[in-house]
Structures are given as C-alpha cells and as structure tokens.
N, C-alpha and C positions, 0 to 999 in steps of 0.2 A: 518791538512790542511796547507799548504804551499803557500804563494802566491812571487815571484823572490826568492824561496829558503829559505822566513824568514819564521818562523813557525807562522801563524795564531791563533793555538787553538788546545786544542782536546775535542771531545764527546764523552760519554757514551752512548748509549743505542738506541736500533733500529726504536722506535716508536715515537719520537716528533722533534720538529722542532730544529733547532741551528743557529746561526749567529755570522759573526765576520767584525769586522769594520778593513775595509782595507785600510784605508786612508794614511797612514803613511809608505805601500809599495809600492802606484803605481808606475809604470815609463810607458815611452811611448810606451812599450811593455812589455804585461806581460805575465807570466806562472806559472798557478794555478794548484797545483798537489794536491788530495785528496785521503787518505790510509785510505783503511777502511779494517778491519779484521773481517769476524763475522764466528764465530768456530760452528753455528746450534747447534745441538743438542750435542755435544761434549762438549758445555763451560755453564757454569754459569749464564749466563743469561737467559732469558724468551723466547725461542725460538716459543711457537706455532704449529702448527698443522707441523712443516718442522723435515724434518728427515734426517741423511745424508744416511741413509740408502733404502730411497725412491728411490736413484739414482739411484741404481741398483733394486731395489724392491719393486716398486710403487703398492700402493692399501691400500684398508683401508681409513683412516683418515687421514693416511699419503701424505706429499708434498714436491716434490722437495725443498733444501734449496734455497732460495733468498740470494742472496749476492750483496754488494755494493751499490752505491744509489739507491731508489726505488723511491723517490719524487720527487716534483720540486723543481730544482737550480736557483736562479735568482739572478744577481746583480745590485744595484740601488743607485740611491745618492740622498743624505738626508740633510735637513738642520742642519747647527749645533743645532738647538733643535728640537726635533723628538717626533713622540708618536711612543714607543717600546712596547705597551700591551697594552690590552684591556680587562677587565673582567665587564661581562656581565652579572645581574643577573636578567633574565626576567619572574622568577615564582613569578608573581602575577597576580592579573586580574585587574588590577588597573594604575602601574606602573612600569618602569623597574630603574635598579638602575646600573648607571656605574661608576667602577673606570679607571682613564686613567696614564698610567704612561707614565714619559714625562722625556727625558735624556736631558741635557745641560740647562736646566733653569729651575726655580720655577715659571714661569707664568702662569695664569689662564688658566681654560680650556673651552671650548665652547662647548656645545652639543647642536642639532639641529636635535628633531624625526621629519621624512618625512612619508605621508602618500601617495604612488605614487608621484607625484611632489609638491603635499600641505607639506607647516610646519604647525604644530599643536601643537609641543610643544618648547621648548629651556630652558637653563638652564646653567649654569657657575659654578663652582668649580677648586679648588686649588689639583694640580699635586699629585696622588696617595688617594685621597677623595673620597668614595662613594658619588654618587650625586646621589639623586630621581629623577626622572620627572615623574609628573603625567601625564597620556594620557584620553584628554577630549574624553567621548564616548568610550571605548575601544572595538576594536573588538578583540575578543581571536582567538587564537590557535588552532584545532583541526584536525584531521585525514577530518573530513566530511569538514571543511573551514579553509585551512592552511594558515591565512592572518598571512604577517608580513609585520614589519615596515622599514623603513630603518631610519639609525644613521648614521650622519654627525659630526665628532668628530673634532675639531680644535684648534690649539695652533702656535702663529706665523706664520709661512709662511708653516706651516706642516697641515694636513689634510687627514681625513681617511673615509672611507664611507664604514660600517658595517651595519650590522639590527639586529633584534630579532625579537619574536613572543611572545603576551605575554599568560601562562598559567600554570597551576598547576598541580600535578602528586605528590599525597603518597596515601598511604594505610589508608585506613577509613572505616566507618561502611558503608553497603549498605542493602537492603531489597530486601532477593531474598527469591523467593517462601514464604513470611509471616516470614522469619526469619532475624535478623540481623548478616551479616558476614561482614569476611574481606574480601577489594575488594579494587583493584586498583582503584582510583578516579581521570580524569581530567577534572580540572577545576570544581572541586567538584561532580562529579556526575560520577555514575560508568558507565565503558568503555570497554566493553569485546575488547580486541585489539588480532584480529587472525595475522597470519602471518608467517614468512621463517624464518629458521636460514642459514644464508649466509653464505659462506666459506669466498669471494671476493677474491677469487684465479682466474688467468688469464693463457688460456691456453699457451699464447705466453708471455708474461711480468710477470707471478705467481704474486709478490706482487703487480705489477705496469698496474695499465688499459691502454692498445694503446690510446684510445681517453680522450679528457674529456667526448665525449656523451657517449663513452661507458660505463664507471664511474657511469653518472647518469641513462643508459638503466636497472640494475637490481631495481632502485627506482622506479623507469616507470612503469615497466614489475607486480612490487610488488601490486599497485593502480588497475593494468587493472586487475589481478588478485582476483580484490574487499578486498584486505588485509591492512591491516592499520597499520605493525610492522612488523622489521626487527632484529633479534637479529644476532649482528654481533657477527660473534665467532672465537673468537682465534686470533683475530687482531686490528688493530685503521687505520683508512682509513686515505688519506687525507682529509684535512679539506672541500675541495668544494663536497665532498661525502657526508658529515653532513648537507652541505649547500641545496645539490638536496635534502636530506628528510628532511628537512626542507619543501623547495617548493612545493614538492608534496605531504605534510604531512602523513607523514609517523614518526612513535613513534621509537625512536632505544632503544633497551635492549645491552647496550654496555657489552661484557666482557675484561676482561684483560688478552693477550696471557701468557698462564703457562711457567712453566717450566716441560715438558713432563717427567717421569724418570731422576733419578739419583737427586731429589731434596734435597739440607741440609742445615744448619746452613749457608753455605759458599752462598748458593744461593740466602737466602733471602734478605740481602740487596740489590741485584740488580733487583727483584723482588718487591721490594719496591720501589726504584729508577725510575723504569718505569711508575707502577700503578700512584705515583705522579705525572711524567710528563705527563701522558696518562689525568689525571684530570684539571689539569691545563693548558697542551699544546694543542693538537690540539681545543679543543674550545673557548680557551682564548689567544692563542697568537696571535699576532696581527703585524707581519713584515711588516709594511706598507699599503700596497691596496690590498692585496688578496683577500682580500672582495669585492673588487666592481664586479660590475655587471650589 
C-alpha cells in the first residue's frame, strides 16, 4: 500500500484485518494506491472453496475466485495514545475478562459493562492486563436468550464501545437415554444445536455482502428457520457478521479455508499464518469503533 508514492506496508494473507499509520504522509492532497495480488488456487496459500478453474467451469463446490479487497476500508484519526486491540474473554457464567492494548502511553485503562443504558459493573487495569469484572446477577448467553452486554473501554481521550455475551461451550458428560456420553455443553448443560453450513458466497460481490442487512439476512433467515448454528465453511466473514450471530443467537462452528489440492511442506506456513490470524483477528481485533452500534 502506498499512500503520495511512499510505501505504507505490506500484508500477507486474505482473511484478517491490517492497518497502517499514515501520519507522516499526509499532504493537502493525497493518493492512496493498494496492490493486491491473490494467485486462487494456483498459489500457496489457503484459498477455499475458489477455483480458477470455476471461471470457465463452474459447479460442484467450486467458486468463482474473489480477488482484491473484499472488506471494509476506512480511515480515521486517533489520538496520540489509542486502544489498538481488544481481547475478549467471555466464557464464563460469572465474569468476562479483558485485555486492552494501548499504543503511545502506559496509562491506566478503564472498563465500564453496560447493561442497555445501566452500568453495572467498572473496573481499571494497566495497558496489556487481563482484568476480571465480575457481573452482579448475570444473564448468560444462549441460542433461546442471546443477551449481551456492552463494554465501554477507555484510556485518555480514546474510547471504544464493544460487548460480549457471557457463556460456556466444551464437551462434557451428558445423560441421554440412561447412559452417560459425550455432548456438547452450553453453559453446562447439553444443547443439541441443528443448523446450515453456509457457503456465505454472494451472487454479485462472491466474498463481499451488497448490504450490511444483507450480511445479517442469512443469520435472520437461520432463527426463522428455528435453527440455532451456523457452521461457516471454507471462509471467516467480516467481523459485524459474527456480531449479527451474536444478536440473534446463533452458535458458529467456524472452519479455516484449506488449501484445496496441490497441498505441501511449502503450503503449510501459510496455512498456519492464517488459521492464527483467523484466531486472533476477526474476534479480537479491535481498530477503533467498529463495534459500536
């Protein structure tokens, strides 16, 4: 990426977020160029259900390749000290636990759970600290009541407004027909979760939804359906697509897009490179306000 010719940055890999601080080339007029090259199913990376060969020969499982940006671009200005992430960790039925990372200064951080327009909890910690807050009364998480909170994150003259939900999800014993198995448990008690495996292919934009409602119409559609889980396959959405199933609770079974054929030794670090960002990035990064709502 380019911004008056000076090079910005470069990224690796099709499925998480990236940013670069442009401060140091504005002028009163600028021109922002961005090269992106993605080889589909030809190169090394983890391409997904796309094929270059669909172009001509579409069917099957196969999908046109998506090339170039497929998310949103936004640029914004930020104070010299910023919250740059945000990691979230709300499987408990008790409490959620965040760390906030904070660029330009070591100063304290301020959290602040809303419950609709009520405060209800608050809590302080030092820039990259897991903080606890306990939530008086909690109401959990689930497919039948998908309440969530909202999180008011603050440091200096910076400020973010994120949420969570809080609630639990492993494999544990359960008691079916007089026997004990294994079974999916949330929030400790078993949850037979029916549901779709989504492509989230678009017949006019492939990787990219026309609207934001259209985005959230297949989470909608999932609910009116009386289905409670969506296993997304062979992709990682944007992040406000995590946010609709979320709200209209809905359970995702995320997969991480393969590398379809021709997979080796040469493939898997980039393969790896992704699965990490796919872990880390779309639910934990945190570029400013994306979150509000």
């Amino acid at each position: 990426m380019y911004l008056n010719k000076q090079l910005l940055g470069n990224h690796t890999g099709g499925y998480d977020g990236f940013s670069f601080d442009v401060t140091t080339h504005l002028a009163e007029q600028n021109e922002l160029l961005l090269y992106v090259f993605d080889p589909s199913s030809d190169g090394k990376q983890p391409n997904g259900k796309q094929r270059i060969s669909a172009i001509d020969s579409p069917g099957g499982d196969t999908y046109t390749p998506n090339s170039g940006v497929w998310q949103t671009v936004w640029m914004e200005q930020i104070p010299a000290t910023y919250i740059s992430a945000l990691k979230i960790d709300q499987a408990s039925t008790e409490a959620v636990t965040v760390t906030a990372e904070i660029v330009g200064s070591s100063a304290s951080v301020r959290f602040t759970v809303l419950d609709g327009t009520k405060e209800i909890a608050t809590a302080t910690g030092a820039p990259g600290a897991a903080v606890r807050i306990a939530i008086p009364s909690p109401e959990l998480w689930s497919p039948a009541s998908p309440h969530l909170y909202d999180l008011r994150v603050s440091t200096g003259e910076d400020a973010v407004l994120s949420y969570f939900g809080l609630r639990t999800f492993k494999l544990g014993l359960a008691t079916v027909e007089g026997k004990q198995v294994s079974r999916p448990l949330l929030n400790g008690q078993f949850s037979f979760l029916p549901g779709f495996l989504d492509q989230s292919w678009w017949p006019d934009g492939q990787y990219t939804a026309p609207t934001d409602a259209a985005l959230e119409s297949d989470l909608a559609a999932t609910k009116m359906f009386g289905l409670d889980m969506i296993r997304l396959h062979q992709k990682v959405n944007p992040e406000r697509w995590y946010y609709f199933a979320d709200r209209h609770g809905v359970a995702v079974f995320q997969d991480m897009p393969q590398k379809y054929g021709g997979a080796s030794a040469e493939t898997v670090p980039y393969f790896v490179a992704d699965l990490t960002a796919m872990m880390t990035g779309p639910f934990f990064f945190c570029e400013k306000h994306w979150k509000k709502h």
